[in-house]
C-alpha positions as CSV (number, residue, x, y, z in Angstrom):
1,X,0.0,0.0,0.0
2,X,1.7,3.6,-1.0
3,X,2.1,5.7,1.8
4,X,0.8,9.2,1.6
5,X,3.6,11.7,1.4
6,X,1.2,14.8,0.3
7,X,1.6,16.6,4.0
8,X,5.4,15.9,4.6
9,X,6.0,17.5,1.2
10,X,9.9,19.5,1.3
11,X,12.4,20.8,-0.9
12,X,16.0,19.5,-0.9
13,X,18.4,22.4,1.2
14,X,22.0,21.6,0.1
15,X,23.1,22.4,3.8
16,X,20.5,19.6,5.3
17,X,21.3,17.2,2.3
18,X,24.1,14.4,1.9
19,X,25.0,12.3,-1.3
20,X,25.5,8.7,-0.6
21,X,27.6,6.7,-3.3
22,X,26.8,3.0,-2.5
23,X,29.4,0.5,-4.2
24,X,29.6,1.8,-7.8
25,X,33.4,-0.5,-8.3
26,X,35.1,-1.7,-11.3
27,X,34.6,-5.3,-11.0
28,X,30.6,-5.0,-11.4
29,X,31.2,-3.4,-15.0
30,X,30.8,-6.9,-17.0
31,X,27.6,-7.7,-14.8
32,X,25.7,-4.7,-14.9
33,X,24.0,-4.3,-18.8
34,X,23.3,-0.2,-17.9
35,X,26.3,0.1,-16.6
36,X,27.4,3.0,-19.0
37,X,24.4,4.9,-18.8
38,X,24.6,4.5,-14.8
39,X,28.2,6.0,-15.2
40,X,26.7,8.7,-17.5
41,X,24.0,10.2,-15.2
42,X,26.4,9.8,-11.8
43,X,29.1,11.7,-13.5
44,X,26.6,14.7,-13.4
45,X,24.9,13.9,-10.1
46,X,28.2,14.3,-8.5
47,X,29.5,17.1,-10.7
48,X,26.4,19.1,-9.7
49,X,26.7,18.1,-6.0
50,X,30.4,19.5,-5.9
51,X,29.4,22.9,-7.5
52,X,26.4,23.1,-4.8
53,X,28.7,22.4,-2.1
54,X,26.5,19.2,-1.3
55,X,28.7,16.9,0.9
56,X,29.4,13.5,-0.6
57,X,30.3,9.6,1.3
58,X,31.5,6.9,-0.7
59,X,31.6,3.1,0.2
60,X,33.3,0.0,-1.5
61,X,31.9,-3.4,-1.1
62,X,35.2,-5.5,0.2
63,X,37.4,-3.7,-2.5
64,X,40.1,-5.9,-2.0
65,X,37.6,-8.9,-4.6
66,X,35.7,-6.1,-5.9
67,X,37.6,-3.3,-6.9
68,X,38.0,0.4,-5.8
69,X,35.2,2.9,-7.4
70,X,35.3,3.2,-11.4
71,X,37.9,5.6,-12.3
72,X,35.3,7.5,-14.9
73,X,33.3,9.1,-11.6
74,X,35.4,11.9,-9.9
75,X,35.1,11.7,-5.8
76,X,38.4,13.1,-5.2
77,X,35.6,15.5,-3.2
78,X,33.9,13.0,-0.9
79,X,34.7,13.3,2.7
80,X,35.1,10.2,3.3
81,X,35.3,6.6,1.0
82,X,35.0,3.6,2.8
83,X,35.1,0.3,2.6
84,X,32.7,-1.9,3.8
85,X,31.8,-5.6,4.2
86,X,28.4,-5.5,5.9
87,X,25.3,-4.9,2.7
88,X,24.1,-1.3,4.1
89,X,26.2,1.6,3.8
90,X,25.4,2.3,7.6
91,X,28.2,1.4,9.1
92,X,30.5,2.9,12.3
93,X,32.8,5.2,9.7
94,X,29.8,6.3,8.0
95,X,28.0,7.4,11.1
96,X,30.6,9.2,12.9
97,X,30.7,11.0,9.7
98,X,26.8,12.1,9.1
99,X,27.3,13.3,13.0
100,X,30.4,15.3,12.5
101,X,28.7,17.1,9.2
102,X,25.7,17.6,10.4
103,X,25.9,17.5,14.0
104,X,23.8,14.4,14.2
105,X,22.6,13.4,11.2
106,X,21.1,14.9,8.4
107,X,17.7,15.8,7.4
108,X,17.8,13.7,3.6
109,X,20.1,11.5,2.0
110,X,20.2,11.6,-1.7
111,X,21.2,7.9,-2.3
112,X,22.6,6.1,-5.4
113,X,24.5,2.9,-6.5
114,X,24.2,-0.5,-6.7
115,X,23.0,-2.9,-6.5
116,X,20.0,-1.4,-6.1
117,X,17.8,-4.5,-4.4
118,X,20.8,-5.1,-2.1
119,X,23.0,-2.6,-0.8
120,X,21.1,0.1,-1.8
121,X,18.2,-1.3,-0.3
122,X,19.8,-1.9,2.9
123,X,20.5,1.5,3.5
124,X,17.3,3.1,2.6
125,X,15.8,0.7,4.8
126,X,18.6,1.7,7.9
127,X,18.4,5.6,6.7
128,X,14.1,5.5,7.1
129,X,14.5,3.4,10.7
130,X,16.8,6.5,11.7
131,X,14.2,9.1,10.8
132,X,16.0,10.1,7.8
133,X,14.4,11.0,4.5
134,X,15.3,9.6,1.7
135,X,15.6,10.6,-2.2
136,X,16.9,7.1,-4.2
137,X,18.2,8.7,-7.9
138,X,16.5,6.0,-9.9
139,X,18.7,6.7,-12.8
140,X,21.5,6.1,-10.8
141,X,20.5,3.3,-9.9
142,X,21.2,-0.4,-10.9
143,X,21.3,-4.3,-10.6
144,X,22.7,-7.4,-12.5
145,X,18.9,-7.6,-13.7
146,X,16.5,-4.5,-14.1
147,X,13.6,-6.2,-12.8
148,X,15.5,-6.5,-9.2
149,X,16.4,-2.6,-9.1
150,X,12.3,-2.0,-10.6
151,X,11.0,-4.1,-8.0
152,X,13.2,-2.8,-5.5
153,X,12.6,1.0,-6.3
154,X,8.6,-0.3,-5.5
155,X,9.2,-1.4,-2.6
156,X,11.3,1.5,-1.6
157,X,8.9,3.6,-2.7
158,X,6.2,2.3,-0.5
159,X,8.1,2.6,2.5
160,X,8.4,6.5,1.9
161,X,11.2,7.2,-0.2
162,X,11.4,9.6,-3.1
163,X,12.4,8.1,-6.3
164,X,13.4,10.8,-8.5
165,X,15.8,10.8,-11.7
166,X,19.0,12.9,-11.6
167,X,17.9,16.3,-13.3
168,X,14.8,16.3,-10.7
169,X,17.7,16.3,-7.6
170,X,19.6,18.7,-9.1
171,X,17.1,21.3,-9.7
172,X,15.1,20.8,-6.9
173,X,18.5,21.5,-5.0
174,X,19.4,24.5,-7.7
175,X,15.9,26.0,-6.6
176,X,15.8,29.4,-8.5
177,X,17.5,30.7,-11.8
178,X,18.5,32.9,-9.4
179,X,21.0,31.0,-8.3
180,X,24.5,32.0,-8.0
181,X,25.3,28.7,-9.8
182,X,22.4,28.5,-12.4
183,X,24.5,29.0,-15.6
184,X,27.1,25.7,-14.6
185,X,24.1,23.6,-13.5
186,X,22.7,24.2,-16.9
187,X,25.9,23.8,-18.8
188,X,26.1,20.4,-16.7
189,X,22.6,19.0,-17.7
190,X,22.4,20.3,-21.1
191,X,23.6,16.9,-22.4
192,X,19.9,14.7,-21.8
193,X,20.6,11.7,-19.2
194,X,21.1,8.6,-20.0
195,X,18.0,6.4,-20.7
196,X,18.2,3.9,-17.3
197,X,14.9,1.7,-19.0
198,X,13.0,2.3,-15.9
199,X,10.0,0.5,-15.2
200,X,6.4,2.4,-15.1
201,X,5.4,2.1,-11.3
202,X,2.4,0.4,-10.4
203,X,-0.4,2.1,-9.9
């Protein structure tokens, strides 16, 4: 059953949001058909996150089988990338660095990654039991087959998250043309995203 968002209706406030990057590592490249379009549309995710100062934490699932993060995405800017066996991102490193940004924790996680019915999952699923919203950047989100990451964005919608594409984070973050950084945002997104072949949701 969907879960009526209509009265906790918010914008995203780059100073109450953080960017989660969950497992997006070189040896998943063979397994993962969108792979390239996922690549595509995180490149500008993050691009735009650096230029509206939107703080950024990485993790690798057990890097030293997997592989470190996929040299085409820049996070020379994250504040912290680290590796992880447990499934959810929420572990000890990670949350002694959501309380030292935001002196607790912070109001929404944009979240992004793979795979998305696993990891990602997890860590929605830890993020909404902590009272944290959540925005999951479907096209920036994948799994070995789409039905998984479809079926997991349903049921992640349901439990309250937002599942939005990339441009709709970005702009919602941007806010105004009015912005100071309006003219890079639109240089960054004048290029369409890549086409993720996103299930319709359910009605």
């Amino acid at each position: 059953m969907r879960k009526a968002i209509g009265a906790s209706l918010y914008r995203l406030q780059p100073e109450k949001t953080l960017f989660m990057q969950c497992d997006i590592q070189e040896k998943f490249k063979p397994a993962i058909p969108l792979m390239n379009a996922l690549i595509e549309n995180t490149k500008k995710l993050l691009a735009a996150g650096k230029i509206l100062n939107v703080p950024l934490l990485v993790t690798e699932q057990y890097p030293e089988r997997l592989g470190k993060t996929v040299a085409e995405l820049d996070i020379r800017h994250a504040c912290a990338n680290i590796p992880k066996t447990k499934f959810s991102m929420i572990v000890g490193p990670i949350k002694k660095n959501m309380a030292e940004m935001f002196s607790g924790k912070p109001q929404t996680v944009v979240l992004f990654g793979m795979e998305t019915h696993i990891c990602v999952e997890q860590t929605a699923f830890d993020l909404i039991n902590n009272k944290v919203n959540v925005w999951l950047v479907a096209d920036c989100c994948a799994s070995r087959l789409n039905q998984d990451r479809d079926l997991a964005l349903e049921r992640l919608r349901d439990i309250g998250c937002v599942i939005a594409s990339s441009e709709s984070v970005i702009f919602n973050l941007l806010n105004s043309k009015d912005h100071k950084a309006f003219k890079a945002i639109t240089a960054l997104v004048r290029k369409v995203s890549a086409d993720m072949q996103i299930a319709a949701p359910k009605k």
